[in-house]
N, C-alpha and C positions, 0 to 999 in steps of 0.2 A: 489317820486318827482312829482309834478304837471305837468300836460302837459298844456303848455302854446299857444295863440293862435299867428298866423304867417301872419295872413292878420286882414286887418282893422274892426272894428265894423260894422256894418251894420246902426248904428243910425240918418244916413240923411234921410234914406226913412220913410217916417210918418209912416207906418204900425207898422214898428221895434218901434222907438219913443213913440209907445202907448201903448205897452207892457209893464204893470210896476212889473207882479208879475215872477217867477219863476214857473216850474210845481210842486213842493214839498209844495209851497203854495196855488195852487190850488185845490192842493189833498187836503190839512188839511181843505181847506172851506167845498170842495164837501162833504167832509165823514160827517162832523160837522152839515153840515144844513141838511144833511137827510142821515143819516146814517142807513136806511132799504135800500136804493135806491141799485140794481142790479146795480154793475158795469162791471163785466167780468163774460163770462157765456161760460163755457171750461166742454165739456160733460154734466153729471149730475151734476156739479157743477155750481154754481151763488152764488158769489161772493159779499155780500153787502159792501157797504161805511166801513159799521163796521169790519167785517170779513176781508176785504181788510186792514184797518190799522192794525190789529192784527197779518196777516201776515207778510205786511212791519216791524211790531217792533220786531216780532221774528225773522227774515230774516237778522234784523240789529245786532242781537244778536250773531249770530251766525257768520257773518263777521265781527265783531267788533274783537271777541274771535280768528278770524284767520288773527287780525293784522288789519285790513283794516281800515283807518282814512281817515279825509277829503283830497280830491286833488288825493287819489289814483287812480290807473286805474285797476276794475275787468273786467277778461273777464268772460260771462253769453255767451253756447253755451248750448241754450234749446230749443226746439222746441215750438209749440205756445200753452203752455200748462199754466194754469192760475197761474203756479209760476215766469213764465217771467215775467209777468208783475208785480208781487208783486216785484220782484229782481229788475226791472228797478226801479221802485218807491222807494226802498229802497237804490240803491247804490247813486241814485239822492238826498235824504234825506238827507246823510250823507256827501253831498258835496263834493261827488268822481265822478271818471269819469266812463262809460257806456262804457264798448267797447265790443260789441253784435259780436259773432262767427256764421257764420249759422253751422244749425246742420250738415249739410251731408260735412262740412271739415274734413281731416283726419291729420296724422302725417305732409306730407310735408308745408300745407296752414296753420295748427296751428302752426308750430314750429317758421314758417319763421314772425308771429306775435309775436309771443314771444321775437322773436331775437332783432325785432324791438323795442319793448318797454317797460318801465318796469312794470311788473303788479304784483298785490299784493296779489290777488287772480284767482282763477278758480273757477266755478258751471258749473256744466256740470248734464247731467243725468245718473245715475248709469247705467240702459240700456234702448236701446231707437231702436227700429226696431231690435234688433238681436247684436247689436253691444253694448260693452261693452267698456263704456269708461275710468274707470282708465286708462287700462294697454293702451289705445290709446293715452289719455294726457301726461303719463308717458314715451312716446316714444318720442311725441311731445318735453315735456319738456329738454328730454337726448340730443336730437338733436340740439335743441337752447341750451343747454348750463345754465339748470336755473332751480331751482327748488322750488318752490313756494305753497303753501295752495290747495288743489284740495279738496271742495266741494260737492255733490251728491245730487239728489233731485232723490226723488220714487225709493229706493229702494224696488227690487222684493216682494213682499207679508208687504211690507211699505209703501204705497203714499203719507204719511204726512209727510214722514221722514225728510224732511229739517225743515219742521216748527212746534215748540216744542210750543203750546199754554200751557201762565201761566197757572196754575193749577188752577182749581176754575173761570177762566177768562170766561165768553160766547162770543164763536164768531160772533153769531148774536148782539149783542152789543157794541163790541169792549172792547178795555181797557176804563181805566177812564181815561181822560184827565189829565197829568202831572205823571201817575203813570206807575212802573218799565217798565209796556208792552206796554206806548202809543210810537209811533213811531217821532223818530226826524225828521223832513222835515224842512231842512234849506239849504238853497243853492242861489250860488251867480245867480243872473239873466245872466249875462255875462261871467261868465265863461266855460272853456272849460267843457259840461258835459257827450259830445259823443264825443269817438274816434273810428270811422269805416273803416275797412278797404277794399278799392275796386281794384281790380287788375288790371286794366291798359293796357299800351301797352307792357312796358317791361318785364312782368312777376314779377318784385317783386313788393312786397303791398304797396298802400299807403294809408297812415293814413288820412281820412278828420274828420276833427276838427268841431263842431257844439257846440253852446251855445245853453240855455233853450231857448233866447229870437229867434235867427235863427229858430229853429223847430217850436217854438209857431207860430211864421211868417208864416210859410206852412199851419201849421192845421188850424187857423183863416179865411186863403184866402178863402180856398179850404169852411170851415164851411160856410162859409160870401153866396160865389158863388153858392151854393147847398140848401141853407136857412136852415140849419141844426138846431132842433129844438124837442130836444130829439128822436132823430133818433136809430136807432141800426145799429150799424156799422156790417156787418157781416165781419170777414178778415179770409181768407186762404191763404194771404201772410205773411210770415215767419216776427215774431215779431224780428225776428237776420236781417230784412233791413229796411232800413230808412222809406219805405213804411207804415209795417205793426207796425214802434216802433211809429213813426207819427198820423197814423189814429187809430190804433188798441188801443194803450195804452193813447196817449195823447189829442186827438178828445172828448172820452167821458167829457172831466174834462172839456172845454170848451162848450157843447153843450146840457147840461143835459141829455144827452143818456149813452147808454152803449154799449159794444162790444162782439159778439160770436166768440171764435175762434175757428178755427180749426187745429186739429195739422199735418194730413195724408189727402192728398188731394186726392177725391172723390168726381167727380162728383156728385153721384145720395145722398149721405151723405151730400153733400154741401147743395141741394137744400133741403133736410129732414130740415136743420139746419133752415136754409133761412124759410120755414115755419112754423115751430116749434114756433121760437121765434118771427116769425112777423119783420123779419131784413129788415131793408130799404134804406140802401146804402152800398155799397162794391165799393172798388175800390184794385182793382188786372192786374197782370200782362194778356197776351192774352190767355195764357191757360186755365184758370179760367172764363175766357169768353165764349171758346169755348165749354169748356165742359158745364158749364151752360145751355148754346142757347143747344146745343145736346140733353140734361135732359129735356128742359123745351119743346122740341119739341114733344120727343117722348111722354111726359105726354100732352100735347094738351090744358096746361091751361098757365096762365100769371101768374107771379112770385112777391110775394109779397114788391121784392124791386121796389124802386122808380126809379132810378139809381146806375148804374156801369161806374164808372171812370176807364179808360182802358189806362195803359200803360206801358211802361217796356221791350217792347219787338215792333217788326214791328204790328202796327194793320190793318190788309187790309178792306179798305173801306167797303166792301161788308159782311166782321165780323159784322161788326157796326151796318149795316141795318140789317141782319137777329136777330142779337141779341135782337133788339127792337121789333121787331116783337114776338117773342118767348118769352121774358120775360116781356114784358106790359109796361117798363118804358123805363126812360132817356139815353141814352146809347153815350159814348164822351171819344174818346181818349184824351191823357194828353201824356206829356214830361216832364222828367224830369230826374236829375241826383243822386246821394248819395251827391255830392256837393252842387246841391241846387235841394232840391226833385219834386217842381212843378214851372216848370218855367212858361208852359201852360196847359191849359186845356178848352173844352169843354166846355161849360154853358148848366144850361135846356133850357134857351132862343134864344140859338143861334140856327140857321136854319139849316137844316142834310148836308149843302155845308162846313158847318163848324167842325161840330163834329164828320160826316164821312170822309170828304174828306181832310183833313187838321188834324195836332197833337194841334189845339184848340189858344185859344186867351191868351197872356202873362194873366198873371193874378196880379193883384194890381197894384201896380207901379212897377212892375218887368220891365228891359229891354232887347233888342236883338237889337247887331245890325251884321253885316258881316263882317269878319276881312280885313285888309286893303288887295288890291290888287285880291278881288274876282272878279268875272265874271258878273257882269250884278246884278239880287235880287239872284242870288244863291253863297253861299261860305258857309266858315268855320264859324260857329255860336259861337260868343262872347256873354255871357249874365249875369247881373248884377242885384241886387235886396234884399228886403229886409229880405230875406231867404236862401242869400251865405252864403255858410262855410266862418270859420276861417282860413282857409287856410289848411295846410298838415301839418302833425306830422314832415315831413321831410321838413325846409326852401326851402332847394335846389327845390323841388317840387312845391312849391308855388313859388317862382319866375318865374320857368319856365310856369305855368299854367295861371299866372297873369300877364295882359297889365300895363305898368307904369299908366297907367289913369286907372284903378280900374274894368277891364273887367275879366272876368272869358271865359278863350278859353275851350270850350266843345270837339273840336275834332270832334263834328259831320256836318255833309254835311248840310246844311240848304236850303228853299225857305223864303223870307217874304216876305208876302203879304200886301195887303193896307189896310186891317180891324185888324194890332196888331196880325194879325195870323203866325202863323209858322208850317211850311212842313220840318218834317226831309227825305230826302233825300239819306242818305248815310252818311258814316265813316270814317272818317281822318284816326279813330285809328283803330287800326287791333285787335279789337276784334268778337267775336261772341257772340250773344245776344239770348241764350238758355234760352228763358220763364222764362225770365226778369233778367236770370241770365249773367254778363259782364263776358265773360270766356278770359282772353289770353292766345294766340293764340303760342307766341312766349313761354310764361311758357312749356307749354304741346310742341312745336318741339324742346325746349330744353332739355328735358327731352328725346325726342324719336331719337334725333341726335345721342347720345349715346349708341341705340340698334346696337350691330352687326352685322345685316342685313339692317340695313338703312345707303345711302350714302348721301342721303339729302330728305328734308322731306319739306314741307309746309301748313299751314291749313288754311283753308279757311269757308265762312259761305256759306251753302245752304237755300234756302226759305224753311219754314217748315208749311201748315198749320194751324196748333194745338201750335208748340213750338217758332214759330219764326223764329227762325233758329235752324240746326244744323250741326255740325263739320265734316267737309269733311278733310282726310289727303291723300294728294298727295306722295308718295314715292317714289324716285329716286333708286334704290335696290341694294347693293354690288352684287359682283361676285357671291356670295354662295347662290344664289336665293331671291325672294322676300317673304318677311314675312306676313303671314294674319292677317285678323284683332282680331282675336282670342288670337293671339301673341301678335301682341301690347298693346291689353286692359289689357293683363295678366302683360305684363311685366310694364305699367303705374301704375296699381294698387299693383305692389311691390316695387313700390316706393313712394306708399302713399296718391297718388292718386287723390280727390275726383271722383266716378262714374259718376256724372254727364261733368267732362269735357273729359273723355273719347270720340275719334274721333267715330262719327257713322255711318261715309261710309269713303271706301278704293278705291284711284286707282291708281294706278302705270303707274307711264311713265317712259320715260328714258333721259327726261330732262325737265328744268322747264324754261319759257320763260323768259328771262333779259330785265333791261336796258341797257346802253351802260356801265354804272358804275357798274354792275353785280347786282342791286338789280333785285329780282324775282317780277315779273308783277303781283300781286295777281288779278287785275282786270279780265286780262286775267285766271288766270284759278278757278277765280268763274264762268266765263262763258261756260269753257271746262266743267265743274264738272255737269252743270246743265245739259247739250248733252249728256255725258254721262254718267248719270244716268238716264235720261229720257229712254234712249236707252237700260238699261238695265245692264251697265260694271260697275264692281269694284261691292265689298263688302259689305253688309251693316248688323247694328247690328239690 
């Protein structure tokens, strides 16, 4: 069944209006008019025009065989390995929808996506860090209730194994145009062809809904704003978020470049990659930054990129400046959501008051403005443009997300300023923002409410230099003593988990401070959390 969209078109804003093609026709130009041309370059492989459609049509063969037709929804949970991006290209080809898994989800965050939608397939990787994912999907699967086609790419002592080149075919040349192995790329401009899911305040998922023409909208800005001009995008953010499926896969088809990814993040591998291939924009979340600037210091040279677009996570000013110093070029935070992925950003031309000190300038005709009843230039940031979702897999969810006049509520604390700029400030929503990953907050103390040693529990974000932040849990502790943090991770991760939303500091009180209506003060004990741990109390991993 098609997943249909739930909020309006985007086509009053001229940007969106001038988009006439889909990316599945973009691809069939790029490959067509220069098909030697490197488009993805993942380890010792690169990837041509030609090679690349040779994938996509095998890719398609093999989802076809396991049911998959136009309107359906695969989930693709691969790491940034250069068959993500043949699978994105190929389930976009065939007129289905894209709903990208990050890799390090487990049982509990794949099932509860399942539950939600129907999907028609799985591709996952046979093993991928140590972990084996049949019998992980198949748990996934039992739990939601569903049992569906499960796919595998690089199996062990196999790496080609998902994609079965015709016989006789050169993949340096592709197929021949119209024959068994050329790829079909046909898809509607406007229809739904992402469904992603981001976690929120309450713990369960929600679906945001993106057309070709919405994303085209982000990667144009951002291309237009950077003067992007056969660039090489280098990305070591995860092709499973809107970031890296945005810049990483859809950027080159617009700007006659190409993209190096990477799939295990490494600093000092990053910057190998970075000069190796002569990479000259990256735009990644702050850890990716910091490790960079660290690399590029101790090596004592400047860094072949031009700029790094920095955002996803808190970037503190003073990241920004040493970054530019260390690595020779542009350096500019950016804002933005999996709803609408760059609302702002940085410019090379804007002055370091802006690209450091502030999260950068709307960018196109995009707007913000403050919901009714803020404080003075600061409140809850409402923002509109030609790069919002379709709204949520879930109506209910778009209602509530959406002002009757066509505003998208973000949930985050905003400043605006008088040059079109905006300062985020702070979080409505009670999440934690783990290097650039949205973890909630209430998911994971719903989950630890339930531990036998816990009477009541609360999480909270701490500043993190390098991640952002990360997950401080507050435990209120039954009678039978208080539990470590050793416990708790063990006992989160037997129920499925992911490790990275795992809390990574402990401390225990024996009460948590209210309002008059019993909600817990979280403001207050982000501020306890940071005294004491500065101090030296509670737990950490």
């Amino acid at each position: 069944m098609p997943v249909t969209a739930t909020w309006q078109s985007p086509l009053r804003f001229p940007e969106a209006a001038a988009i006439t093609d889909p990316t599945p026709t973009l691809l069939d130009r790029v490959t067509r008019a220069d098909p030697a041309r490197v488009l993805v370059v993942d380890g010792a492989a690169g990837l041509t025009g030609a090679a690349l459609r040779a994938a996509v049509a095998a890719s398609q063969a093999r989802l076809r065989a396991a049911g998959v037709g136009r309107g359906d929804v695969v989930c693709v949970q691969l790491p940034n390995w250069w068959e993500a991006v043949a699978l994105a290209h190929a389930v976009w080809g065939l007129g289905a929808t894209l709903c990208p898994v990050p890799v390090n989800y487990r049982v509990a965050e794949v099932s509860a996506i399942l539950a939600a939608v129907p999907v028609a397939a799985i591709v996952a990787p046979a093993e991928y860090r140590g972990t084996a994912y049949r019998p992980l999907l198949d748990g996934a699967m039992e739990r939601a209730g569903v049992r569906v086609p499960l796919l595998t790419v690089r199996a062990p002592g196999h790496p080609a194994s998902f994609y079965e080149f015709e016989k006789g075919s050169d993949p340096e040349r592709g197929p021949e145009p119209g024959s068994r192995t050329d790829p079909e790329l046909d898809a509607d401009l406007d229809a739904v062809c992402l469904l992603m899911f981001t976690s929120g305040t309450t713990g369960r998922p929600k679906g945001v809904l993106h057309s070709h023409r919405t994303l085209l909208a982000d990667a144009r800005s951002i291309a237009g704003l950077y003067r992007m001009d056969g660039d090489r995008v280098y990305m070591p953010s995860p092709v499973g978020h809107v970031t890296g499926l945005v810049y990483g896969v859809m950027m080159p088809l617009l700007m006659g470049g190409s993209c190096v990814l990477q799939a295990e993040w490494d600093a000092a591998a990053g910057a190998a990659l970075v000069e190796q291939h002569g990479c000259t924009v990256c735009v990644g979340a702050t850890p990716f930054l910091r490790g960079l600037t660290d690399e590029y210091t101790r090596r004592g040279q400047p860094s072949a990129l031009r700029a790094f677009i920095c955002g996803g996570a808190d970037v503190p000013p003073t990241l920004v400046r040493e970054a530019e110093r260390a690595l020779g070029g542009t350096v500019a935070r950016a804002y933005g959501l999996t709803e609408m992925p760059t609302v702002t950003c940085g410019g090379p031309d804007d002055p370091e008051a802006i690209r450091a000190g502030t999260d950068g300038r709307l960018t196109g005709t995009s707007q913000a403005r403050l919901a009714a009843g803020s404080d003075g230039d600061t409140g809850e940031l409402e923002v509109r443009g030609p790069e919002l979702c379709l709204g949520y897999l879930d109506p209910a969810d778009t209602a509530a997300a959406f002002t009757a006049d066509g505003w998208f509520r973000t949930g985050d604390l905003a400043r605006l300023g008088p040059d079109a700029d905006v300062t985020i400030v702070g979080r409505a929503k009670d999440i934690v923002v783990r290097g650039g990953e949205n973890i909630s907050m209430k998911e994971v103390e719903d989950y630890l409410a339930a531990h036998p040693r816990v009477a009541d529990v609360a999480i909270v974000g701490v500043p993190d230099d390098v991640l952002g932040e990360r997950a401080c849990a507050f435990v209120v502790p039954r009678d039978g003593g208080a539990p470590t943090l050793p416990e708790l991770a063990g006992y989160l991760a037997g129920q499925g988990i992911a490790r990275h939303k795992l809390p990574e500091y402990l401390l225990i009180v024996d009460a948590f401070p209210r309002t008059l209506s019993g909600k817990i003060q979280k403001f207050v004990l982000r501020q306890q959390a940071a005294g004491l741990l500065a101090a030296g109390h509670g737990e950490r991993r």
